[in-house]
C-alpha positions as a Python dict, from the first residue, in 0.01 Angstrom:
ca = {
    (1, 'X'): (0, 0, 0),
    (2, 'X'): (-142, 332, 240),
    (3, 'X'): (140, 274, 474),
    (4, 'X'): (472, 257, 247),
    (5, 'X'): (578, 609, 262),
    (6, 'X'): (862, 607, 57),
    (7, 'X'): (651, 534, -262),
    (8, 'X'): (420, 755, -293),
    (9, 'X'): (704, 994, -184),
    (10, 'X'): (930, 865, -466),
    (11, 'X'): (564, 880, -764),
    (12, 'X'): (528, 1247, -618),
    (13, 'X'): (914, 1306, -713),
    (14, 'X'): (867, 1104, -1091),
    (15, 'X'): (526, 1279, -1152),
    (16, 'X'): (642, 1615, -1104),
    (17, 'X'): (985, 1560, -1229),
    (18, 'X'): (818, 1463, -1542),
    (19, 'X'): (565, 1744, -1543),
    (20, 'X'): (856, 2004, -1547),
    (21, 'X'): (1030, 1848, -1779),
    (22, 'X'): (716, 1839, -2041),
    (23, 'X'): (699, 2234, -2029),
    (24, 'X'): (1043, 2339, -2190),
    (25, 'X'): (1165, 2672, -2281),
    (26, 'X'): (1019, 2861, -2592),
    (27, 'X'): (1129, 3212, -2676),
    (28, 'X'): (758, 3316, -2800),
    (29, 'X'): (684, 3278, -2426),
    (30, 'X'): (981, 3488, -2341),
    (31, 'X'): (917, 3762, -2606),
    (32, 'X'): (537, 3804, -2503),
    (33, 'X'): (654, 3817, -2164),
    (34, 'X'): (854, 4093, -2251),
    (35, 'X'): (625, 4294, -2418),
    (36, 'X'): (355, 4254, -2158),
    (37, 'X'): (602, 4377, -1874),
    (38, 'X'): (674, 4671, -2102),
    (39, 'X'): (330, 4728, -2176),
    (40, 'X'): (232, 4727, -1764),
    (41, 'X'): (514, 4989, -1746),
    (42, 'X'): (435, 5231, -1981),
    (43, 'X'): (76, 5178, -1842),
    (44, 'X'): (243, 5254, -1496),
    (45, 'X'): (381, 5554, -1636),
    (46, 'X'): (117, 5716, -1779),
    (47, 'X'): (-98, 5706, -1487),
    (48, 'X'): (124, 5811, -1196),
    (49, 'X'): (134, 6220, -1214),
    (50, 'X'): (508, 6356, -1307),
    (51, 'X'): (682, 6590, -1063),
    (52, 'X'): (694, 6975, -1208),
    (53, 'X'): (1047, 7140, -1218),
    (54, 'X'): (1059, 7487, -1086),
}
């Protein structure tokens, strides 16, 4: 059981397989993504001082 490597190499490989599969692709996750990049930007930008043109 402890020493049969290939086993518990090939549950590792199904469980995680199987985990990644589960989470899927949802464009609410995408879109709020989105927004809180944008939001971290314009945070960004508000914060770092703007050059003066002469």
């Amino acid at each position: 059981m402890y020493n049969n490597v290939s086993s518990a190499a090939g549950t590792g490989a199904a469980a995680s397989g199987g985990a990644l599969a589960v989470t899927g692709f949802s464009v609410l996750w995408l879109l709020l993504g989105a927004f809180a990049l944008i939001a971290v930007g314009t945070a960004i930008a508000r914060i770092v001082p703007r050059r003066r043109s002469r």
